[in-house]
N, C-alpha and C positions, 0 to 999 in steps of 0.2 A: 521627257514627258511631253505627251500632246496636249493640244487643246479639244476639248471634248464639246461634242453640243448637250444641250440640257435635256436630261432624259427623267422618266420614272425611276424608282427605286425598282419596281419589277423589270424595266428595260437592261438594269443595269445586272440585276437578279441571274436575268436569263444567260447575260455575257460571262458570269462564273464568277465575278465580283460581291466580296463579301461583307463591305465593309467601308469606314471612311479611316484616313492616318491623315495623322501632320507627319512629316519628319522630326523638324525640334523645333519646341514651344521659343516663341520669343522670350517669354518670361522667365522662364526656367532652364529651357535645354532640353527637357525631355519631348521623346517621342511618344506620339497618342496613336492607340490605332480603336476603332472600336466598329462593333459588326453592326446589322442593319438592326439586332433586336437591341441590342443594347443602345438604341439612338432610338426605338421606338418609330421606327419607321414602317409607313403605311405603302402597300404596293404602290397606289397610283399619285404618290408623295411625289415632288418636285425635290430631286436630289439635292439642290441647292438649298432650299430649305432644311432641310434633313442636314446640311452641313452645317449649319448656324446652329444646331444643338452640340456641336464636339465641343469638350470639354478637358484640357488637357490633364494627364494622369497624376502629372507632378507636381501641380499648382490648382488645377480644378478651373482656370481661368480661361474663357474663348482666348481664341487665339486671333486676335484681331487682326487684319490686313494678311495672312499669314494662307498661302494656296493647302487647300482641302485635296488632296487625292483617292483615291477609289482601292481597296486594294485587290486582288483574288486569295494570297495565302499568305498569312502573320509570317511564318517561317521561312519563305521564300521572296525574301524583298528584293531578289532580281527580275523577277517579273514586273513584264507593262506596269505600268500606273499611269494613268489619264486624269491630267486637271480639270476638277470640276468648278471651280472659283473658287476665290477668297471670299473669306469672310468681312467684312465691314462691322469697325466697333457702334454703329449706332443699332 
């Protein structure tokens, strides 16, 4: 994974990205992945912000300290994925 600079949710829209995932929740283990509607994301949202709402599937718990990635297809997790930061439990 890269490190990504901080873009819109439309910026990211446009690159064919659909979405934010953790890989596996600290708390639980499970993997989150969720798309831009179901995080209630506004085009010209600040992606990082938009990551502080993931909520993992398995626990329902942020996922504190834990890197947020970007995905293009649920089904194909060999594609890119670009870090967009972590999240901070405050």
């Amino acid at each position: 994974m890269t490190l990504a600079p901080v873009r819109t949710v439309s910026d990211w829209r446009a690159s064919g990205y659909r979405g934010l995932r953790i890989l596996r929740c600290p708390q639980c283990g499970s993997g989150t992945h969720q798309t831009w509607e179901e995080l209630d994301a506004e085009p010209n949202e600040d992606v990082v912000e938009v990551a502080r709402r993931v909520r993992c599937h398995g626990c329902e718990q942020p996922p504190a300290g834990l890197a947020v990635a970007t995905y293009r297809d649920v089904t194909d997790i060999s594609r890119e994925e670009r870090t967009i930061g972590s999240i901070s439990s405050a």
